[in-house]
Steps between C-alpha positions, in 0.01 A plus 500: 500500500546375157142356484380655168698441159545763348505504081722812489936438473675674773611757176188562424428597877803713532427705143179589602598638826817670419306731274295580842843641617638145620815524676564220705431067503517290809566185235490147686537215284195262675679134397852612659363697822580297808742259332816632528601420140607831393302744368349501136812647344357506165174698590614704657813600205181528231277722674828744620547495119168538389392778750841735574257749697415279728637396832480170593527264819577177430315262741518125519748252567776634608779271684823711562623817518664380169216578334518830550748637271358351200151644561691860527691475217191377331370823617236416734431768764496270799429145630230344726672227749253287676605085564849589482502768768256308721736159463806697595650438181530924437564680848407859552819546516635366167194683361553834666861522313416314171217803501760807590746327235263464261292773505184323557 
């Protein structure tokens, strides 16, 4: 993956499709994935904004269960975990009633 550059912004992308019906993004923000350094907050707050019809997963960086409840109240849809879970630093179990809770 991420072998070609692409000359087209992610809003560009995402315009095109969701007059194709788009309903749903799988986003992951490349430069945070695998680092653990929280996810891109700020993406993922200007494309909710910019595209209200769509649902989105935010992928990438994610540390804690703490960041959780700011990506729902940003109104993402739900949240990749990856490092974090595999590190032990989110247990199934923590996730399993952050999710129920949360409505994720």
């Amino acid at each position: 993956g991420w072998k070609k550059v692409e000359t087209l912004t992610l809003e560009e992308i995402l315009i095109s499709y969701q007059g194709l019906g788009l309903q749903r993004v799988l986003c992951t923000d490349i430069s945070r994935d695998g680092m653990m350094q929280g996810p891109n907050f700020g993406l993922y707050q200007s494309l909710v904004e910019q595209f209200p019809n769509i649902e989105f997963q935010a992928s990438g960086g994610v540390r804690s269960t703490e960041d959780f409840p700011l990506l729902k109240s940003m109104g993402l849809h739900s949240v990749v975990v990856g490092k974090a879970f595999y590190e032990n630093r989110i247990r199934p179990s923590e996730l399993e009633e952050l999710c129920l809770a949360n409505g994720l």
